[in-house]
Biopython code that builds the backbone (N, CA, C, O; Angstrom):
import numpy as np
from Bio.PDB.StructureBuilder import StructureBuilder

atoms = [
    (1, "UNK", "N", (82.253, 94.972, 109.933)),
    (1, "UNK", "CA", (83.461, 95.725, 109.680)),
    (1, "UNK", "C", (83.102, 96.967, 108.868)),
    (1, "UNK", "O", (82.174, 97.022, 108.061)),
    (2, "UNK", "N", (84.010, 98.038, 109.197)),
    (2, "UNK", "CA", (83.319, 98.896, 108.593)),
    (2, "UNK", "C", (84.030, 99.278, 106.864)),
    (2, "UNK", "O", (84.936, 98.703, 106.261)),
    (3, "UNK", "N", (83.371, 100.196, 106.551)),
    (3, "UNK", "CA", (84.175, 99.936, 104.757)),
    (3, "UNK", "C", (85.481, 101.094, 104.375)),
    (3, "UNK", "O", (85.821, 102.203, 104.786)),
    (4, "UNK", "N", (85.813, 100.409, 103.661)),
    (4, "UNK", "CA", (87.160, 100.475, 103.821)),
    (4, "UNK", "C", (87.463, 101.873, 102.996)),
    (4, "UNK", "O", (86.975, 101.959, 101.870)),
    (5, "UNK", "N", (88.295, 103.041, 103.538)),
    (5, "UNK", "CA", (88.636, 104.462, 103.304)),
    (5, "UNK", "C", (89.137, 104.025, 101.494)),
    (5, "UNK", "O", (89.665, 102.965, 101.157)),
    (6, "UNK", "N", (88.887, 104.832, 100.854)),
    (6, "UNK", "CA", (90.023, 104.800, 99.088)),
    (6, "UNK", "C", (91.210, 104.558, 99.879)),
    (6, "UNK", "O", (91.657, 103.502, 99.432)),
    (7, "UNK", "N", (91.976, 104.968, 100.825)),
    (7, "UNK", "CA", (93.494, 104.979, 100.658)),
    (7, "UNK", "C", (94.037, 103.445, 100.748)),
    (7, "UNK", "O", (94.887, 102.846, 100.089)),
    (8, "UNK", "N", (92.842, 102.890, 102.298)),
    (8, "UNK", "CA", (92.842, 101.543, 102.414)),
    (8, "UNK", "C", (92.635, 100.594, 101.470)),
    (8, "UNK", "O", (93.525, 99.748, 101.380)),
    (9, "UNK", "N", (91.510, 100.480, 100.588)),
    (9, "UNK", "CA", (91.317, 99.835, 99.359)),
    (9, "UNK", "C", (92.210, 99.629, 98.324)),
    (9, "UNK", "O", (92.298, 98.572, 97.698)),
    (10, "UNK", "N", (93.043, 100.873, 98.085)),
    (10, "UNK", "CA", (93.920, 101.791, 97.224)),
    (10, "UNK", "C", (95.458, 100.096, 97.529)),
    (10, "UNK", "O", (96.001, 99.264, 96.802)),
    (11, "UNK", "N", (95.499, 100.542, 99.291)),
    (11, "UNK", "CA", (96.695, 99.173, 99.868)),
    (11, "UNK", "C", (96.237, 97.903, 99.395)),
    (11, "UNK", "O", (96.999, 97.042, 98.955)),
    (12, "UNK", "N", (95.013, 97.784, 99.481)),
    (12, "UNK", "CA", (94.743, 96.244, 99.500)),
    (12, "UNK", "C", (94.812, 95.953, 97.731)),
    (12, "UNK", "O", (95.341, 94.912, 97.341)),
    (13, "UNK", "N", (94.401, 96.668, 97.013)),
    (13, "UNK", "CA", (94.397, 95.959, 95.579)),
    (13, "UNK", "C", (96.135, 96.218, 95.138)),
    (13, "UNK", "O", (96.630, 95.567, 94.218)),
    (14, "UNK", "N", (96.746, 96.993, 95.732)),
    (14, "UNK", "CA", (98.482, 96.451, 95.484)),
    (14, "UNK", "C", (99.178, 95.473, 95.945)),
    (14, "UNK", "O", (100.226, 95.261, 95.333)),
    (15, "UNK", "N", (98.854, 94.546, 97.161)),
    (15, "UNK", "CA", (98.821, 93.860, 98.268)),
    (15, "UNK", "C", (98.237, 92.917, 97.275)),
    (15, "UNK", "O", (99.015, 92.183, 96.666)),
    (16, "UNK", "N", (96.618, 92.830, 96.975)),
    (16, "UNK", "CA", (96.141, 91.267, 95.852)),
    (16, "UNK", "C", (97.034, 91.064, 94.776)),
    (16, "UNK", "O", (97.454, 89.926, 94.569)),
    (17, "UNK", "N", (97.398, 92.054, 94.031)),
    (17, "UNK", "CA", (97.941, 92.588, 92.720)),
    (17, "UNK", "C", (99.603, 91.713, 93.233)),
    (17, "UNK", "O", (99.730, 90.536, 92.896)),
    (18, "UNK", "N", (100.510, 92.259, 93.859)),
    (18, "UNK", "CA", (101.581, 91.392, 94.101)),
    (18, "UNK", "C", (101.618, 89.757, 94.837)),
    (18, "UNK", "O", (102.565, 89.013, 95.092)),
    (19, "UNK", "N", (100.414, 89.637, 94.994)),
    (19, "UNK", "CA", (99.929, 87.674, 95.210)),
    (19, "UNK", "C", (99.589, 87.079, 93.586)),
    (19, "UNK", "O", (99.518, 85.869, 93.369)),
    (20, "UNK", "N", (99.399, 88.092, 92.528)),
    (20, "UNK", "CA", (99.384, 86.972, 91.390)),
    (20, "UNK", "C", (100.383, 86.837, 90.911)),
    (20, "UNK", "O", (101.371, 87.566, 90.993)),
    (21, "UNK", "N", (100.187, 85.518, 90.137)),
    (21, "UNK", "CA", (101.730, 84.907, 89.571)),
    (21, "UNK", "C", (102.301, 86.722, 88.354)),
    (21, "UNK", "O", (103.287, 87.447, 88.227)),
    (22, "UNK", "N", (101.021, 86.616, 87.836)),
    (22, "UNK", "CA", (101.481, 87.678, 86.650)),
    (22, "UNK", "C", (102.485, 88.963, 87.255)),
    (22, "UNK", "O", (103.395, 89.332, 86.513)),
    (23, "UNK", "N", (102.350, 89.515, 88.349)),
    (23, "UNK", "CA", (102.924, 90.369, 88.618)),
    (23, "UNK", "C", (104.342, 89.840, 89.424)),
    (23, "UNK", "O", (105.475, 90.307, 89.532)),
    (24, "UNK", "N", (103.829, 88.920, 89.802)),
    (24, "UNK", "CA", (105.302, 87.970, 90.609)),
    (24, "UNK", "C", (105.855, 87.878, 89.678)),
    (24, "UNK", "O", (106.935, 87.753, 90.254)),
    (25, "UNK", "N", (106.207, 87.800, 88.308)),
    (25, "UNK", "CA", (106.806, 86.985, 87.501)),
    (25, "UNK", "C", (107.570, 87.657, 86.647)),
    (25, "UNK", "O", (108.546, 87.340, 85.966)),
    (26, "UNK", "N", (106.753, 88.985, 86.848)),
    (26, "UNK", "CA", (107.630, 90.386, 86.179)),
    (26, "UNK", "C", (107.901, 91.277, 87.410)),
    (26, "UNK", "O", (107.275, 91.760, 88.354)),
    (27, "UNK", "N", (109.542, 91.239, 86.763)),
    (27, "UNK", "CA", (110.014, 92.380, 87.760)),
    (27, "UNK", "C", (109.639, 94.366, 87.604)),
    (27, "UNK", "O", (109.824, 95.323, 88.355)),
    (28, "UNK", "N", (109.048, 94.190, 86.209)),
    (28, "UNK", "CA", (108.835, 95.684, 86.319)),
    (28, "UNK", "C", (107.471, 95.695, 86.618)),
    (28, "UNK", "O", (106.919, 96.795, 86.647)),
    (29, "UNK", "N", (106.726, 94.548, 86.877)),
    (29, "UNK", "CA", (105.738, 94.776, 87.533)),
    (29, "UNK", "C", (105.490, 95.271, 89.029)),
    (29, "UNK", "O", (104.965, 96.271, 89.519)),
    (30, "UNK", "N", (106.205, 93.926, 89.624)),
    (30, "UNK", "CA", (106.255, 94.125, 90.983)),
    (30, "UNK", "C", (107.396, 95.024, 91.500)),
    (30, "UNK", "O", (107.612, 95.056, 92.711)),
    (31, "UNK", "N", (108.129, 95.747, 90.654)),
    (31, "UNK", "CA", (109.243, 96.340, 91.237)),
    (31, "UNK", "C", (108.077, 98.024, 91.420)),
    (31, "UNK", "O", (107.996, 98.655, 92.474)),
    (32, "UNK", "N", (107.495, 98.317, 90.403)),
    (32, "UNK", "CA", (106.274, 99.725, 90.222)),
    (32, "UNK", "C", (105.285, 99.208, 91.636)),
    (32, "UNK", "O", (104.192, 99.747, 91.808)),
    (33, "UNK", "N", (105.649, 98.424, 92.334)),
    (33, "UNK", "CA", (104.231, 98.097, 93.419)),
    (33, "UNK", "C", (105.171, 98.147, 94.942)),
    (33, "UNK", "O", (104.629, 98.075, 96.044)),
    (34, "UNK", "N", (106.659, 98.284, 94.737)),
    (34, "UNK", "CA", (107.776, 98.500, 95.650)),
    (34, "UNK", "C", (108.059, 99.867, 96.134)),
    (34, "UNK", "O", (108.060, 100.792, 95.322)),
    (35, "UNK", "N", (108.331, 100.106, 97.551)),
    (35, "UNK", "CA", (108.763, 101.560, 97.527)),
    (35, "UNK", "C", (110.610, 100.980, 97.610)),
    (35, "UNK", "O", (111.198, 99.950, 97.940)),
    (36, "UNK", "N", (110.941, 102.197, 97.150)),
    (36, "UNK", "CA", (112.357, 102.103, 96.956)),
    (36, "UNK", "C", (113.084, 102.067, 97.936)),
    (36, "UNK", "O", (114.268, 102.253, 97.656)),
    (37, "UNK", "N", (112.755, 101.820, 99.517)),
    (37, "UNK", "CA", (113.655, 101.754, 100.777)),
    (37, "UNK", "C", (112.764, 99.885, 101.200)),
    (37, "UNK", "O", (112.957, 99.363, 102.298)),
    (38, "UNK", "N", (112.148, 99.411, 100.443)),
    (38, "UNK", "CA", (111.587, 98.614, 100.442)),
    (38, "UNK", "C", (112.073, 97.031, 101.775)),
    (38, "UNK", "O", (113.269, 96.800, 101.598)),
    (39, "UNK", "N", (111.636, 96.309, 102.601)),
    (39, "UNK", "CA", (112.425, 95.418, 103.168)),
    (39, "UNK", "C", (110.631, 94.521, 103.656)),
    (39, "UNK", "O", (109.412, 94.688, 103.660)),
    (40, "UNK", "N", (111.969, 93.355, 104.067)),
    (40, "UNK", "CA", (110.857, 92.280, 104.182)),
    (40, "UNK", "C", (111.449, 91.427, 105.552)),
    (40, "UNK", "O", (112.679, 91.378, 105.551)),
    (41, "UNK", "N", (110.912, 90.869, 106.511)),
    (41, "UNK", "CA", (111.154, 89.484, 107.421)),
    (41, "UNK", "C", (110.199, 88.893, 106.766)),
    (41, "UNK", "O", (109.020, 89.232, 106.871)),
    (42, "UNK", "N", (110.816, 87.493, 105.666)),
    (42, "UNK", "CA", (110.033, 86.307, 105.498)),
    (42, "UNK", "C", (109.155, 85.256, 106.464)),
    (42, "UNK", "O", (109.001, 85.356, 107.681)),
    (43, "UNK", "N", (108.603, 84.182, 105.543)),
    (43, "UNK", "CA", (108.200, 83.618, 106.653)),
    (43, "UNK", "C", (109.267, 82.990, 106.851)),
    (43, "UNK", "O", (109.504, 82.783, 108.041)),
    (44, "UNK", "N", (110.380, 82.413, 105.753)),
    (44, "UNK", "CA", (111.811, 81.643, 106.593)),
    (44, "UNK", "C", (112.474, 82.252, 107.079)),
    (44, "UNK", "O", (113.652, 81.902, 107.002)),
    (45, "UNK", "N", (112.094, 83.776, 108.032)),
    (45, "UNK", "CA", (113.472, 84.132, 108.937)),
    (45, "UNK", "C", (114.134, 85.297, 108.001)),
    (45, "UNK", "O", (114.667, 86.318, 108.436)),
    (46, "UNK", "N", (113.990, 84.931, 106.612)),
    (46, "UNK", "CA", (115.158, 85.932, 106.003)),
    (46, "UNK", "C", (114.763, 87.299, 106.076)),
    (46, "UNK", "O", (113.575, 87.623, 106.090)),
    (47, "UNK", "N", (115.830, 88.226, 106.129)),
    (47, "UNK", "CA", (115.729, 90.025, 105.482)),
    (47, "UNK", "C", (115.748, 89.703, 104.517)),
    (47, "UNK", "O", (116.348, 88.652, 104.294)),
    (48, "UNK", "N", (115.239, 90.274, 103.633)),
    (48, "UNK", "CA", (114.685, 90.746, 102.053)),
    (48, "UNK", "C", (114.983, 92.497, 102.117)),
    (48, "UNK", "O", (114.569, 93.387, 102.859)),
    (49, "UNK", "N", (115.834, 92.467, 101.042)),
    (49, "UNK", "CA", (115.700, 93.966, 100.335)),
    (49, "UNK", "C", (114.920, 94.206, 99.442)),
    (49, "UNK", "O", (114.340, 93.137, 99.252)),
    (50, "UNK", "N", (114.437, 95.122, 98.597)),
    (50, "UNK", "CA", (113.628, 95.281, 97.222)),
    (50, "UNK", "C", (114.481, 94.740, 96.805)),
    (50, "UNK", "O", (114.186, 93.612, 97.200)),
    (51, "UNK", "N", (115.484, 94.608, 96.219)),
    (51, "UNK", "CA", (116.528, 93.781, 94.509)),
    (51, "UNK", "C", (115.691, 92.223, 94.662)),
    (51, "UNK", "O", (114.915, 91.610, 93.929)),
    (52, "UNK", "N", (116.472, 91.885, 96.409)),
    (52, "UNK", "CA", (116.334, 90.540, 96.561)),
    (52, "UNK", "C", (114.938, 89.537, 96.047)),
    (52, "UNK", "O", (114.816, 88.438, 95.506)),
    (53, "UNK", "N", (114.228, 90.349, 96.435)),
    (53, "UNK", "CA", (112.570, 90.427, 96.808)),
    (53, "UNK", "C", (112.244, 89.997, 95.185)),
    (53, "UNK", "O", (111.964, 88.858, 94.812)),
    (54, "UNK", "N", (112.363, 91.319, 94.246)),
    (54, "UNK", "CA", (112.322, 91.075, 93.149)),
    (54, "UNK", "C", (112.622, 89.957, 92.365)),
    (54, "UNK", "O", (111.827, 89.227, 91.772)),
    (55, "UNK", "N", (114.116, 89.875, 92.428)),
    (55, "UNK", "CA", (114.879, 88.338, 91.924)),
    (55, "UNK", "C", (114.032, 87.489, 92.362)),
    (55, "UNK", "O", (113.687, 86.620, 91.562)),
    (56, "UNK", "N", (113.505, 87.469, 93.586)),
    (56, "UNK", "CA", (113.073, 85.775, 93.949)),
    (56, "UNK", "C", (111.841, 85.347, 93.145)),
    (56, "UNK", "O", (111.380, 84.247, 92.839)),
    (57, "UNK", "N", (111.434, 86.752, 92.891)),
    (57, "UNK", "CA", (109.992, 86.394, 92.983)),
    (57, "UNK", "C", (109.802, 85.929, 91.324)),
    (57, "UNK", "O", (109.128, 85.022, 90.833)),
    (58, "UNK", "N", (110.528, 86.763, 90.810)),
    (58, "UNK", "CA", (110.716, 86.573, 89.031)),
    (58, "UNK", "C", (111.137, 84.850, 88.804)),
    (58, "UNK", "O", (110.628, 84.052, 88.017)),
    (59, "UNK", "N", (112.183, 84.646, 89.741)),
    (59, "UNK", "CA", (112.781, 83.230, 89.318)),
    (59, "UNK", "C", (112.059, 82.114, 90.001)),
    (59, "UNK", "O", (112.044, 80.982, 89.518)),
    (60, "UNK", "N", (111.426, 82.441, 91.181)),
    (60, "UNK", "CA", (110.323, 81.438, 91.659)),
    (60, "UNK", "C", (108.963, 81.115, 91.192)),
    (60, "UNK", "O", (108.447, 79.997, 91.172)),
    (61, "UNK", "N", (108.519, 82.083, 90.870)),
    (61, "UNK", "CA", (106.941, 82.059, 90.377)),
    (61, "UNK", "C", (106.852, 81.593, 88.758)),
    (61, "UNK", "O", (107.408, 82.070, 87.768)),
    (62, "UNK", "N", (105.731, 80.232, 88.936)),
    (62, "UNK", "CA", (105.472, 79.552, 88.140)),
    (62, "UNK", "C", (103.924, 79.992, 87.768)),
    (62, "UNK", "O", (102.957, 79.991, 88.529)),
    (63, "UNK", "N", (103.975, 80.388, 86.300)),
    (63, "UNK", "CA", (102.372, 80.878, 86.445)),
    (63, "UNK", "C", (101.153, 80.419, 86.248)),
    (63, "UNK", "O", (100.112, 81.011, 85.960)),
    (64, "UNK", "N", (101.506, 78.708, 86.530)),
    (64, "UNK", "CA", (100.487, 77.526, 86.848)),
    (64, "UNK", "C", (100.782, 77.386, 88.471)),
    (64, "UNK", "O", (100.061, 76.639, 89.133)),
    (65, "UNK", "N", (101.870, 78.128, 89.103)),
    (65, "UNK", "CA", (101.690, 77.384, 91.021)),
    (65, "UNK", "C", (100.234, 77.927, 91.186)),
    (65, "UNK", "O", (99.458, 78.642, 90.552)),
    (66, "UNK", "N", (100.258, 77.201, 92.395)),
    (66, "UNK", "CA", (98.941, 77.251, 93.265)),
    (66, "UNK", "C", (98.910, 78.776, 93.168)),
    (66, "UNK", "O", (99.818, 79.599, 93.049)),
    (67, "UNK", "N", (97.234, 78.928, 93.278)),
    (67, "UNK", "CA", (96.984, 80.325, 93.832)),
    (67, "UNK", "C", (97.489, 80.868, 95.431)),
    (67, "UNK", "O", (97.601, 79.918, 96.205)),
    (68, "UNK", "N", (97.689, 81.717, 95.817)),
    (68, "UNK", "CA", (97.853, 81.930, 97.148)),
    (68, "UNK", "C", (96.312, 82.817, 97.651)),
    (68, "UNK", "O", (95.890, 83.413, 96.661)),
    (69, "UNK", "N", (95.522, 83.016, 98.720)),
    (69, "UNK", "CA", (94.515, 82.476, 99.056)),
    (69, "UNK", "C", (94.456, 83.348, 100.393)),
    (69, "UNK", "O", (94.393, 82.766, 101.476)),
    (70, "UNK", "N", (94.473, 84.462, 100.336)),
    (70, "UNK", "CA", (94.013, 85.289, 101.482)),
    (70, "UNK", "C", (92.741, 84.886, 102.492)),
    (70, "UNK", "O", (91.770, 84.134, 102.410)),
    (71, "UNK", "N", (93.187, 85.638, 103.310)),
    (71, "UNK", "CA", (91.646, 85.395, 104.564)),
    (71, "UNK", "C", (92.099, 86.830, 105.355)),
    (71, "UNK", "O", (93.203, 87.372, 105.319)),
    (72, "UNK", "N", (90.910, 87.251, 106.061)),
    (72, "UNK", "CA", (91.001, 88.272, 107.243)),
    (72, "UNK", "C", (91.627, 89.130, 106.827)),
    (72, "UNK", "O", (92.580, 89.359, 107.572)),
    (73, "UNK", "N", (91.574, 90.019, 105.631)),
    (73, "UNK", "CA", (92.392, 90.987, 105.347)),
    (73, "UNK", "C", (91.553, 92.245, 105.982)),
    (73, "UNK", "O", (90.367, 92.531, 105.812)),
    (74, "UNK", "N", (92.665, 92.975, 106.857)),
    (74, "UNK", "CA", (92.010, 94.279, 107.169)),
    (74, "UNK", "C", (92.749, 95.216, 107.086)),
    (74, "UNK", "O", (93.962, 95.011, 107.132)),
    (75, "UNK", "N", (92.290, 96.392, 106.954)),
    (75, "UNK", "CA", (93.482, 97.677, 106.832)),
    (75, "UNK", "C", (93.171, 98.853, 107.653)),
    (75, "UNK", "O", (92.011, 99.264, 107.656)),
    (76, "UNK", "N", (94.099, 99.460, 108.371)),
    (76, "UNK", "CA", (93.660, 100.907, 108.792)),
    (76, "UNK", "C", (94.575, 101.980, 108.519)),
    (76, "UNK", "O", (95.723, 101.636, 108.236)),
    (77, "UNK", "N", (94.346, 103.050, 108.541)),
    (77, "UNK", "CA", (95.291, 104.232, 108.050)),
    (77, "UNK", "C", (95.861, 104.869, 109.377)),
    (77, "UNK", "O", (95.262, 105.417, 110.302)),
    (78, "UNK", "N", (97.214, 104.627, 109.180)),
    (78, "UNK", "CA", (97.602, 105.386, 110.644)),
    (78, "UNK", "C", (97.888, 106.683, 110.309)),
    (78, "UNK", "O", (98.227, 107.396, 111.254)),
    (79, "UNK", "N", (97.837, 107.272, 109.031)),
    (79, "UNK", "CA", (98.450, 108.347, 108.874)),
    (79, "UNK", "C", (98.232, 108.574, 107.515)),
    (79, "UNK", "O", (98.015, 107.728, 106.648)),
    (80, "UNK", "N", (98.340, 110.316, 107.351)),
    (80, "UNK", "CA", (97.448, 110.411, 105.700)),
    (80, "UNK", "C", (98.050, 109.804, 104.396)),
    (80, "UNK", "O", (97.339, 109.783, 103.392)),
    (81, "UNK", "N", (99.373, 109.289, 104.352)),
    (81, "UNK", "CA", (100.010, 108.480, 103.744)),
    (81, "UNK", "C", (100.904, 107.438, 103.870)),
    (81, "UNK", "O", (101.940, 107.153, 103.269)),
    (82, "UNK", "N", (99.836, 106.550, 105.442)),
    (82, "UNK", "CA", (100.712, 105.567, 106.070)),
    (82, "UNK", "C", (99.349, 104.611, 106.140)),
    (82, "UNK", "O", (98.346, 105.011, 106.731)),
    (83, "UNK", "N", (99.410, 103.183, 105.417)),
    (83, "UNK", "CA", (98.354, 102.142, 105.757)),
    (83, "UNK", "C", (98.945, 101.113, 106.277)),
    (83, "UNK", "O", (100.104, 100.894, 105.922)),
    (84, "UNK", "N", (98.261, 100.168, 107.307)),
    (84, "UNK", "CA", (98.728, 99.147, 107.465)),
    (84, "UNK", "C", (97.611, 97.745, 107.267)),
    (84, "UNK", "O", (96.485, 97.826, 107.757)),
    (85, "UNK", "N", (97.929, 96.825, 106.713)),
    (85, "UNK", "CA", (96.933, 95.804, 106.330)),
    (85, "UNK", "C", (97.613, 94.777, 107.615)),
    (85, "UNK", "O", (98.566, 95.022, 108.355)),
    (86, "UNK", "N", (96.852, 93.728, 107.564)),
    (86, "UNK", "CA", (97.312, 92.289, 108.468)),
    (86, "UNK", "C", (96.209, 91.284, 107.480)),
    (86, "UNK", "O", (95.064, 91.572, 107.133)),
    (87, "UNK", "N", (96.650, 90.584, 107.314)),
    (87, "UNK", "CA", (95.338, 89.067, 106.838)),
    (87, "UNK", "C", (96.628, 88.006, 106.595)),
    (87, "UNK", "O", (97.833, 88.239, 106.681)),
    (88, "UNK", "N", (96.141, 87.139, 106.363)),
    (88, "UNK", "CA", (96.790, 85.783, 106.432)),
    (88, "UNK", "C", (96.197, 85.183, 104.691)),
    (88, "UNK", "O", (95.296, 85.532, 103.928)),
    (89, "UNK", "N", (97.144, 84.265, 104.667)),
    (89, "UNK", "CA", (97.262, 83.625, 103.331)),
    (89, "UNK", "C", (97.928, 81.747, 103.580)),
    (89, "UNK", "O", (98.654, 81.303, 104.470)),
    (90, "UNK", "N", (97.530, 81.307, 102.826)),
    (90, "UNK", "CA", (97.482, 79.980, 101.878)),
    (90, "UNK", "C", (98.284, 79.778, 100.863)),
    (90, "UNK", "O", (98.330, 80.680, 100.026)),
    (91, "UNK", "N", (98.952, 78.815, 100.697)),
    (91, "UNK", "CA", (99.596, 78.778, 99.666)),
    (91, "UNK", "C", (99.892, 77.212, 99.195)),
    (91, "UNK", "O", (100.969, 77.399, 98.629)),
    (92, "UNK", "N", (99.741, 76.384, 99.117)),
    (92, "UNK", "CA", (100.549, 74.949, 98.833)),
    (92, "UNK", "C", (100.450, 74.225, 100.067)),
    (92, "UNK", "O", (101.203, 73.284, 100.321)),
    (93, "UNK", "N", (99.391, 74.698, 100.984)),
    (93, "UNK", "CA", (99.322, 74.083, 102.227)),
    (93, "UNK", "C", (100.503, 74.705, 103.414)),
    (93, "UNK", "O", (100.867, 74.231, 104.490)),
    (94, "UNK", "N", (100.867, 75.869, 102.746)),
    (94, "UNK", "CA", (101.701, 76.603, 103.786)),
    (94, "UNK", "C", (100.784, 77.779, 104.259)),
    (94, "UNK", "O", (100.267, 78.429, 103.350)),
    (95, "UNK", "N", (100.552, 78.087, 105.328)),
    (95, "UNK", "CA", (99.762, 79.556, 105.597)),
    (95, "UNK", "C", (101.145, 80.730, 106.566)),
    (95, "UNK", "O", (102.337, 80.749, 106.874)),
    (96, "UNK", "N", (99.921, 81.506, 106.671)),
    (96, "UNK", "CA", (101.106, 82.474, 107.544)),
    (96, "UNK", "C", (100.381, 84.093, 107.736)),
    (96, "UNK", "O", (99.805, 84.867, 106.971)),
    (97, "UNK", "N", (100.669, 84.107, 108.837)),
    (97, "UNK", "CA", (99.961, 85.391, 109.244)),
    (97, "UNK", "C", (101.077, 86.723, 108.353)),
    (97, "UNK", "O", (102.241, 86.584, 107.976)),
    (98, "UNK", "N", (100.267, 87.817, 108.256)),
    (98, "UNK", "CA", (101.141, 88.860, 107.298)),
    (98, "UNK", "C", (100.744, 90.328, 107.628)),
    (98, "UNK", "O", (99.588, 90.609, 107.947)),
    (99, "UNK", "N", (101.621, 91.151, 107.552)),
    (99, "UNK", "CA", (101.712, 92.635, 108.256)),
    (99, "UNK", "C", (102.357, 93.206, 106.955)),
    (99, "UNK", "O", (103.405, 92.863, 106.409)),
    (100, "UNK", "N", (101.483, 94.137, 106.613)),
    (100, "UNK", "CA", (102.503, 95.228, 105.371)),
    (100, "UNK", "C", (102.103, 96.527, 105.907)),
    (100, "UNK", "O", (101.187, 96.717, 106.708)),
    (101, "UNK", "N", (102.943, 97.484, 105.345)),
    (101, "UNK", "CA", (103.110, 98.990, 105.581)),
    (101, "UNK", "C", (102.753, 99.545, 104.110)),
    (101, "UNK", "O", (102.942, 98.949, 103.050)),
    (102, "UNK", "N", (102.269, 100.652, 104.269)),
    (102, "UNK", "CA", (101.541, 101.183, 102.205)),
    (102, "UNK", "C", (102.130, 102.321, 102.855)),
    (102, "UNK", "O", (101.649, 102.488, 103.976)),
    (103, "UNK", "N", (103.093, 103.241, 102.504)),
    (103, "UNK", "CA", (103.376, 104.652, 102.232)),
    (103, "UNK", "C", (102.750, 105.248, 100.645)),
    (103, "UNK", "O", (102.725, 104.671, 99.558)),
    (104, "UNK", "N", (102.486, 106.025, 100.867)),
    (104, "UNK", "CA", (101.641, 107.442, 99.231)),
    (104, "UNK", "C", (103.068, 107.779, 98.884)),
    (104, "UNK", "O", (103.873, 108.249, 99.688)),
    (105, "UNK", "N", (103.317, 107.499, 97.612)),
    (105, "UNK", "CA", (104.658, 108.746, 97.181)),
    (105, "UNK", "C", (103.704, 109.197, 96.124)),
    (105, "UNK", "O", (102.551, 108.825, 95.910)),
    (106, "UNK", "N", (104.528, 110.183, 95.440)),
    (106, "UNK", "CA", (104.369, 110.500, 93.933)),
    (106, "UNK", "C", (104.063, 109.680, 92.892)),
    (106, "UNK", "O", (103.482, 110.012, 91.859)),
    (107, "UNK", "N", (104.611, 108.222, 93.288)),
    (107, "UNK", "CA", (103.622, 107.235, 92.122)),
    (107, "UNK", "C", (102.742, 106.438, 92.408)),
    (107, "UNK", "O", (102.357, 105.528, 91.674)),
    (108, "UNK", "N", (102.166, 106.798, 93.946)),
    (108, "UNK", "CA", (100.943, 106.068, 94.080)),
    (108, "UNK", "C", (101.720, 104.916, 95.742)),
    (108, "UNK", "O", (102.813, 104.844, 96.304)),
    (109, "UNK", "N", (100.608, 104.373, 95.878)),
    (109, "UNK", "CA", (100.637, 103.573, 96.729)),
    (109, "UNK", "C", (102.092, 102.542, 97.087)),
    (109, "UNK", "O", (102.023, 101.416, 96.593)),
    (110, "UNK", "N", (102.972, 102.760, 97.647)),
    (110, "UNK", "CA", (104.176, 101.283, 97.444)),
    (110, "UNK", "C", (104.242, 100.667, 98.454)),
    (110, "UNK", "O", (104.071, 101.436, 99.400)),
    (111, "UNK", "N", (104.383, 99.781, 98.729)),
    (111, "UNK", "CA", (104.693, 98.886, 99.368)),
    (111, "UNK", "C", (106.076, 98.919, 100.543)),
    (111, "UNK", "O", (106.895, 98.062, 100.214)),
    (112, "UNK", "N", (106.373, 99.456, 101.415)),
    (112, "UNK", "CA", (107.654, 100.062, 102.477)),
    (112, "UNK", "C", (107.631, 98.781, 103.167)),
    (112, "UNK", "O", (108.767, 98.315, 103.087)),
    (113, "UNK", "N", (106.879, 98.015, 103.793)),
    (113, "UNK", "CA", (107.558, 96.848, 104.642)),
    (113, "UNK", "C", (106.293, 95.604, 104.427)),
    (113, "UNK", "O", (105.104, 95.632, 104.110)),
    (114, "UNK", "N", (107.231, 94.595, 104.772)),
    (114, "UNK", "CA", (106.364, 93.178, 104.958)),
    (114, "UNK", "C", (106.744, 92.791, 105.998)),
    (114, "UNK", "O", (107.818, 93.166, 106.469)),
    (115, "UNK", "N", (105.823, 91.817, 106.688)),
    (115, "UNK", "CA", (106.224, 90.497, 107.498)),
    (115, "UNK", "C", (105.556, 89.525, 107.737)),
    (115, "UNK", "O", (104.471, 89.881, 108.198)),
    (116, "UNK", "N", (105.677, 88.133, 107.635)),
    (116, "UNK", "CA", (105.288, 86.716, 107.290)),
    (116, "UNK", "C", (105.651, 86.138, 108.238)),
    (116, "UNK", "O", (106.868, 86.178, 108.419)),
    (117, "UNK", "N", (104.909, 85.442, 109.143)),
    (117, "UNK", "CA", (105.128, 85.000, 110.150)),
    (117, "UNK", "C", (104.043, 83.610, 110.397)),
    (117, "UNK", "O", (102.888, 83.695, 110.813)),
    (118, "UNK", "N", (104.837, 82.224, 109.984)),
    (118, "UNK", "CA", (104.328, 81.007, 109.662)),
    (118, "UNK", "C", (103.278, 80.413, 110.515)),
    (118, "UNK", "O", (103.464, 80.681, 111.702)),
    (119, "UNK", "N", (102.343, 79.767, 110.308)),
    (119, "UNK", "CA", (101.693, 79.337, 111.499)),
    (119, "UNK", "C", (100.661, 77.935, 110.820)),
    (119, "UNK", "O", (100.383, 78.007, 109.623)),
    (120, "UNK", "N", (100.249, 76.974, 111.461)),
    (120, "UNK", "CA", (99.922, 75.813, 111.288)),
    (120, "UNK", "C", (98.643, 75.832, 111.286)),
    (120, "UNK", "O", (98.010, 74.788, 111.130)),
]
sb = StructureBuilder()
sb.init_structure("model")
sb.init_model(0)
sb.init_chain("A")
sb.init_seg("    ")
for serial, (resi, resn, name, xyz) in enumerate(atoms, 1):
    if name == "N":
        sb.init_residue(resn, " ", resi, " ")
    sb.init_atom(name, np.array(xyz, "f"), 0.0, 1.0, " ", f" {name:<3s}", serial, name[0])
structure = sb.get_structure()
């Protein structure tokens, strides 16, 4: 594989960075790693807005749960301030394939879309 552009790298350590509990757990953490038109398809089916997204993640995340546990993460740049990653993750014996979007604003790298899509 070949190595990965700054912008790509730039996606992926915001992408690791919102899988730890620490940043799950604070909303002004993970809300600074959000772009502000922000949306999600879970792996249960749901739309997620940024608010929603936030709330869950603050009131769900325990900062003894399991680690969550990437594999196959890859990224390419479709555009000079458009990345897209895909890799899959682990969690509690749940996995799930995953698609994010990285737009560049003015504060850096955010996060514009997710999608989680369960698999055995």
């Amino acid at each position: 594989m070949p190595e990965h552009t700054p912008d790509v790298r730039a996606a992926i350590e915001g992408e690791l960075a919102l899988l730890t509990p620490e940043v799950r757990r604070s909303p002004e953490l993970a809300g600074a790693l959000l772009h502000p038109d922000f949306h999600e398809f879970g792996a249960s089916g749901r739309h997620w807005d940024r608010a929603a997204v936030i709330a869950s993640l603050a009131e769900n995340t325990d900062l003894g749960s399991p680690p969550v546990v990437t594999s196959r993460m890859r990224g390419v740049q479709l555009a000079p301030d458009l990345v897209h990653l895909t890799f899959d993750t682990e969690c509690d014996g749940r996995h799930a394939h995953r698609s994010s979007l990285w737009r560049r604003t003015e504060a850096g790298w955010l996060l514009y879309f997710h999608q989680a899509t369960p698999f055995s």
